[in-house]
N, C-alpha and C positions, 0 to 999 in steps of 0.2 A: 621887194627892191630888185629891182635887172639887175644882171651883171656889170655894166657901164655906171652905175651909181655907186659902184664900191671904189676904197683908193685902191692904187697899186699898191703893194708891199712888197718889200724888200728884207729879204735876209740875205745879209754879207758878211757872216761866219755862222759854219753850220759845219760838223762832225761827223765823219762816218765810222765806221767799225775799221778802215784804214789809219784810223788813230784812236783816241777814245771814246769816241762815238757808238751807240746803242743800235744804231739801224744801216744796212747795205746803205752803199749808191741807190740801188733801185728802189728801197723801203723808202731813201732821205727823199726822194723825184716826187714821188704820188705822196709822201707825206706835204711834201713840200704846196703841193697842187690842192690837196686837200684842205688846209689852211688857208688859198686864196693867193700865195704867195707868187707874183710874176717874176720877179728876178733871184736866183740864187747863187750864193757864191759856196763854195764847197772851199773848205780852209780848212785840211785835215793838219793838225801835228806834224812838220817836217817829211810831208807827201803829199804827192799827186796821185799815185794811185787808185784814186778810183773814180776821177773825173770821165774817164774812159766808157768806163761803164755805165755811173752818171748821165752823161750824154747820149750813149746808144740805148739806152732805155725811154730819155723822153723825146726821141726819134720817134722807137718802133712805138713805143705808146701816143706819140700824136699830142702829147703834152705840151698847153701854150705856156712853156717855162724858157726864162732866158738862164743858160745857166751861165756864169762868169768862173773862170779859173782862177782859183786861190792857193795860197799855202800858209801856214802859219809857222814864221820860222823862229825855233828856240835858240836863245844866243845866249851871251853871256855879257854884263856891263858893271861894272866896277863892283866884280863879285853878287851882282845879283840875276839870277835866268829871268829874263825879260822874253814875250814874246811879240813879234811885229806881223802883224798880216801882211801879205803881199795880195792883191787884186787885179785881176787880167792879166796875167802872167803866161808865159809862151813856156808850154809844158814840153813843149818837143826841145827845147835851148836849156840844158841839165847844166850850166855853168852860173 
């Protein structure tokens, strides 16, 4: 099968060691590539922290990965922790 016969996939919540997540930014990149995965969202636990890195890895690596900026943020709602993803979010705008 070419590559052009596979779908696209999408993963839009993915963890890094910036939260409770098992693998760097750069491990989640080429894991992520590895898998066949075109778009990623990085949705660490209440950070951004490692979209930075994230991104300047599948720069220098030449990685055909879209990554999308995420956060997952913990709240609280009528006494229970809820969390909400936030997707394409402007990481430089901390308000």
């Amino acid at each position: 099968m070419s590559d052009s016969q596979y779908a696209v996939i999408y993963d839009l919540h993915s963890h890094t060691t910036a939260s409770d997540g098992r693998l760097t930014p750069q491990e989640l990149v080429h894991r992520a590539h590895e898998m066949r995965v075109g778009t990623l969202a990085i949705t660490d636990h209440d950070s951004v922290a490692a979209i930075p890195a994230a991104r300047e890895e599948i720069a220098c690596a030449g990685l055909p990965l879209t990554l999308v900026n995420g956060v997952e943020i913990s709240t609280l709602w009528e006494n229970h922790e809820i969390h909400i993803v936030g997707l394409n979010i402007d990481i430089a705008h901390r308000r």
